[in-house]
N, C-alpha and C positions, 0 to 999 in steps of 0.2 A: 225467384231468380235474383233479386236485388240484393238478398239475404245474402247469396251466395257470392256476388261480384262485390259487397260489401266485404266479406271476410275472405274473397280471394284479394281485395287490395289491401285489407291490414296485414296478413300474410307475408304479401311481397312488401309492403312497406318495414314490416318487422326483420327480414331477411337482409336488405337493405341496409338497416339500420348495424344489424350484425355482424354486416359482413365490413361495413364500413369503420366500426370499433376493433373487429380482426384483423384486420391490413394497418391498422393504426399502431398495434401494439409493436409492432417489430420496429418504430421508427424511433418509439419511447424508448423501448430495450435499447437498441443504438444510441438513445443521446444520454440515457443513463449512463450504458459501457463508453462512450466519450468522458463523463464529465466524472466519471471513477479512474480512467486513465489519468484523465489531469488531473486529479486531485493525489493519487499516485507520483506520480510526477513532480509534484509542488512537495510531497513528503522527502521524495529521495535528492533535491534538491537544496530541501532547509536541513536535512539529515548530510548534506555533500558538506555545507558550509557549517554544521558543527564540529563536525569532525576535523575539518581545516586548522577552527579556532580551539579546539578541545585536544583532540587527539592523534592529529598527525605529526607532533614534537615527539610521539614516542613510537607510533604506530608508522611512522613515513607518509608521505602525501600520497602512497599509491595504495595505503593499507598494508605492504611490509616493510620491515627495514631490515635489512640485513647486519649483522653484524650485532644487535643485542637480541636480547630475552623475549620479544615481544614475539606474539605467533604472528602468521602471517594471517592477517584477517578475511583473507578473499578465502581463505579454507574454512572459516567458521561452521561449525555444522547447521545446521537449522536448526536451531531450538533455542527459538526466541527466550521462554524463562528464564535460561541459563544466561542468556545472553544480558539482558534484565538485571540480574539479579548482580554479574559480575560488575558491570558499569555502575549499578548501583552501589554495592561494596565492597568494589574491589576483588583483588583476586593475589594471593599470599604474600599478600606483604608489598608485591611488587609492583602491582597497579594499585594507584592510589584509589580510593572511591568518591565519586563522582556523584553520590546521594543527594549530598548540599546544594550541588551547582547545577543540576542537570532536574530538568522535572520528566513526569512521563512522556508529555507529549514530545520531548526536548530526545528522549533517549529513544523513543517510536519513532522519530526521525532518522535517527543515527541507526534503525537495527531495520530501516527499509533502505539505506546508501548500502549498506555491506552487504545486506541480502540481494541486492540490485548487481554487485560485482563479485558477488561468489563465482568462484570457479572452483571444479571437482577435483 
């Protein structure tokens, strides 16, 4: 009988133990998806104030401008490479390229602020 009240208490103590790592996970998941939002956040932010200093002299401070050549940037499509690869250099003749001055993480900024005010 001792045999038995021995491995019905490692049982309940294992079950215990599981279910206490179970109900923990969802609080992890949650401070993850926080600290992914802010760190989002802090992207479309240093991406808001390069584009201030980089490219609202041609783009407009709201991402169009009417009146010249430039698209309006809130239509951009999704597609990041292209996106990439324009700011990197350029785009015919008319957008300068931004290769030199701008590094990756600098233009992963800049293509999470425009991704962030897209509109359809």
């Amino acid at each position: 009988m001792q045999v038995t009240l021995k491995s019905a208490a490692a049982y309940f103590a294992a079950a215990a133990i599981t279910a206490s790592v179970l109900t923990a996970q969802p609080a992890v998941a949650q401070q993850d998806a926080g600290a992914d939002q802010a760190q989002i956040a802090s992207q479309i932010d240093l991406g808001k104030a390069t584009f201030a200093a980089n490219c609202s002299h041609c783009h407009g401070p709201n991402m169009v401008n009417a009146g010249t050549i430039t698209p309006d940037l809130r239509k951009f499509p999704d597609d990041k490479p292209r996106f990439f690869t324009t700011v990197k250099s350029g785009k015919n003749g008319r957008m300068p390229p931004w290769g030199d001055l701008l590094n990756d993480d600098d233009i992963a900024a800049l293509w999470a602020y425009v991704s962030s005010q897209r509109k359809p």
